[in-house]
C-alpha positions, -999 to 999 in steps of 0.1 A, spaced: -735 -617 -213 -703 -628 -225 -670 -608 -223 -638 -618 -245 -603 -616 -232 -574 -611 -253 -550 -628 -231 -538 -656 -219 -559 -673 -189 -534 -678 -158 -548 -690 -131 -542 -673 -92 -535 -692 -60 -574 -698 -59 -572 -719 -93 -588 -699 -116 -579 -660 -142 -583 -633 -117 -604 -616 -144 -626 -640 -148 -632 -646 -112 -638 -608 -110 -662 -608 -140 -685 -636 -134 -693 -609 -97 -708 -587 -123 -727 -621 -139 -705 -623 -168 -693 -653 -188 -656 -644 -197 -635 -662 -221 -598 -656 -224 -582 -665 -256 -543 -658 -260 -527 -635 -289 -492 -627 -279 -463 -647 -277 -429 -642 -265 -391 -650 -278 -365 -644 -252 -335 -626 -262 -303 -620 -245 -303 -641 -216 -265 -648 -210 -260 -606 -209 -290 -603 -185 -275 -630 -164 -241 -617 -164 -255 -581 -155 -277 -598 -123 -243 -613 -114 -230 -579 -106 -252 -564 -85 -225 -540 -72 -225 -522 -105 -262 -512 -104 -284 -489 -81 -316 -512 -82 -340 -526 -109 -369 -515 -128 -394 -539 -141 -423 -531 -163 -437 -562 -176 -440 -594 -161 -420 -613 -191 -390 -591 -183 -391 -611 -149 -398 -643 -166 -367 -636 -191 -345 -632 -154 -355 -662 -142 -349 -681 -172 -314 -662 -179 -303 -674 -143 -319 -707 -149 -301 -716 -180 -266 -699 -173 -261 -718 -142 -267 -689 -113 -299 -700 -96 -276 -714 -72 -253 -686 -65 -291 -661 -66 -304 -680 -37 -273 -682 -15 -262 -642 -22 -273 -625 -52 -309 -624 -39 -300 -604 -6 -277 -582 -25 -300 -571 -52 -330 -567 -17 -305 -542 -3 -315 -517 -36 -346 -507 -49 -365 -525 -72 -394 -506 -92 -422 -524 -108 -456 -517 -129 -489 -532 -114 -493 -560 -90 -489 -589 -115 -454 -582 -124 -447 -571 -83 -462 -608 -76 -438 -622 -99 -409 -603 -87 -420 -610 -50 -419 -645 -60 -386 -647 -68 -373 -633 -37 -374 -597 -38 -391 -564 -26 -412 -542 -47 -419 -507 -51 -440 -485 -76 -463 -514 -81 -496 -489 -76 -483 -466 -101 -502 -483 -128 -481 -472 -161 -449 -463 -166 -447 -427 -167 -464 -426 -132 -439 -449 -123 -409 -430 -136 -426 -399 -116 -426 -423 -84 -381 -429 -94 -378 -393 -99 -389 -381 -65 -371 -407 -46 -336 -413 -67 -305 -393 -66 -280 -396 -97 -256 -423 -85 -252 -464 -100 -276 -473 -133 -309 -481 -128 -307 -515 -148 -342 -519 -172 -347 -554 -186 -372 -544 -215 -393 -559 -243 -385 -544 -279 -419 -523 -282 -410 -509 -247 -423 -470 -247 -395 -447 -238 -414 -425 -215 -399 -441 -186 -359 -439 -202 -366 -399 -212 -384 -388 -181 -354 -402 -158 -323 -390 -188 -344 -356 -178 -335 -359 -142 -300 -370 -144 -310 -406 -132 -286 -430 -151 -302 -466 -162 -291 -491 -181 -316 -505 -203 -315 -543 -220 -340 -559 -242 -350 -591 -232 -380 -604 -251 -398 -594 -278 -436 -599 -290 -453 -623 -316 -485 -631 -323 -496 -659 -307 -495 -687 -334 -532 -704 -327 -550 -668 -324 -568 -673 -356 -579 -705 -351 -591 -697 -314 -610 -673 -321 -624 -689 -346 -637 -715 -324 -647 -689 -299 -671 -670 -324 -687 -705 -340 -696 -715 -302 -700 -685 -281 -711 -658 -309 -707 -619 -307 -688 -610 -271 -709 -583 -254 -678 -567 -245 -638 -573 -254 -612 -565 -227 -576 -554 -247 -544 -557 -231 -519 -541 -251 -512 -523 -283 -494 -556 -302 -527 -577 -285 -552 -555 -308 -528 -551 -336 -526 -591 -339 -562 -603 -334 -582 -565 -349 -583 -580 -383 -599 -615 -372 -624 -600 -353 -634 -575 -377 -638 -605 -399 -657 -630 -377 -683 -597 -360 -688 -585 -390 -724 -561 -390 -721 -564 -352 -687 -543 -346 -701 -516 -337 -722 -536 -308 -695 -551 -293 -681 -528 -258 -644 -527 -261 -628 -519 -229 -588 -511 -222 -566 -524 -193 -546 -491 -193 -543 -457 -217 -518 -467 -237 -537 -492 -252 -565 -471 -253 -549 -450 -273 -540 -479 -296 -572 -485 -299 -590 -453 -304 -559 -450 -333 -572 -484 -347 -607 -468 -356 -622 -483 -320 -647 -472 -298 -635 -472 -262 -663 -481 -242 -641 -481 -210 -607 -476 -198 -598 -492 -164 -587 -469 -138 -559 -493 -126 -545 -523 -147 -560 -550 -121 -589 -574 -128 -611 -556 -101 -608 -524 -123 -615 -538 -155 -641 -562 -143 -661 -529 -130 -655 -509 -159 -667 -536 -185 -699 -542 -157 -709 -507 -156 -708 -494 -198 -731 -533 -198 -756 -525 -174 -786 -503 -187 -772 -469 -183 -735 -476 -173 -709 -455 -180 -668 -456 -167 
């Protein structure tokens, strides 16, 4: 059976989409087809902030473009130098929260520590801060614009002071129609569709309504997390699955079990 993926394929250190991989275990064909794409936005400030990690009691990342947007910011305003030789070590010496292991990986990557990364959304995440912060130096937040403000609230509750920055924002990937398109004249009606995030359904709903036509109602949608769960169930969507953790094992298991006779997640 075939399984759609709204998301980019990026492949792993074994060469190939960790979701993929995970799916074809369950003997599913998955196809990932892009819908989102990202602007970067205040770059120079972000890099300017980094420079100063004096002024700052750690770092909270929640998505893995935020990192991609601090790499690029030191990148472009000259400071990858001055990162490697004593930026890096000085930003190690705080805490640095992430969501999920693909934005930990990221931030590993670049030279730093993680914590929080099994926390799996933000809110449990800003539960994780709570218990182990005392008011002191800004958290600083480098954030998308449709960033969720459970995370800012639940810390302003507890007195933790952070600094938030946008740093990227979301727009629809500019081939989506056309991709998916050519998925659906090749491949047909997906068995099941894996969604990503809110903006990832709100960009691609109308074209897949479009191109599935009678067989919507067949097709098993399954979420990576609840928040886009909720989007979807919002959207008029029946959520076949919600993955208990936003990894490719989980999702590959829940999208194996609600397509197996008598599955359920």
């Amino acid at each position: 059976m075939k399984v759609l993926l709204l998301k980019e394929a990026k492949e792993d250190d074994c060469g190939q989409d960790p979701y993929i991989r995970e799916l074809a275990l369950y003997g599913l064909e998955a196809t990932s087809i892009p819908v989102l794409s990202f602007e970067f936005l205040s770059l120079p400030s972000l890099s300017e902030k980094l420079a100063r990690p004096e002024c700052y009691g750690g770092l909270i990342f929640t998505s893995p473009r935020a990192v991609e947007a601090m790499e690029l910011g030191l990148e472009e305003e000259g400071k990858a130098e001055a990162w490697e030789k004593s930026l890096k070590e000085k930003w190690n010496a705080k805490s640095v929260y992430v969501v999920g292991n693909a934005t930990a990986s990221l931030v590993n990557k670049i030279g730093l520590d993680t914590e929080g990364e099994n926390c799996g959304n933000a809110e449990k995440l800003a539960e994780f801060i709570c218990s182990r912060e005392s008011p002191s130096l800004p958290l600083l937040f480098p954030c998308g614009v449709l960033r969720r403000e459970v995370l800012p609230k639940m810390l302003k509750d507890k007195g933790i002071p952070m600094e938030s920055l946008t740093v990227y924002q979301t727009i629809p990937h500019p081939g989506i129609q056309a991709n998916l398109n050519s998925y659906y004249s090749k491949q047909g009606v997906p068995a099941s569709i894996g969604v990503f995030s809110p903006s990832g359904l709100a960009y691609s709903l109308k074209y897949i309504r479009d191109l599935s036509g009678d067989n919507m109602d067949k097709i098993k949608f399954a979420a990576i997390g609840p928040t886009t769960a909720h989007a979807m169930a919002a959207k008029g969507l029946l959520v076949s699955c919600t993955a208990d953790s936003p990894t490719p094992q989980a999702l590959a298991s829940g999208i194996g079990k609600v397509l197996q006779p008598h599955g359920c997640c």
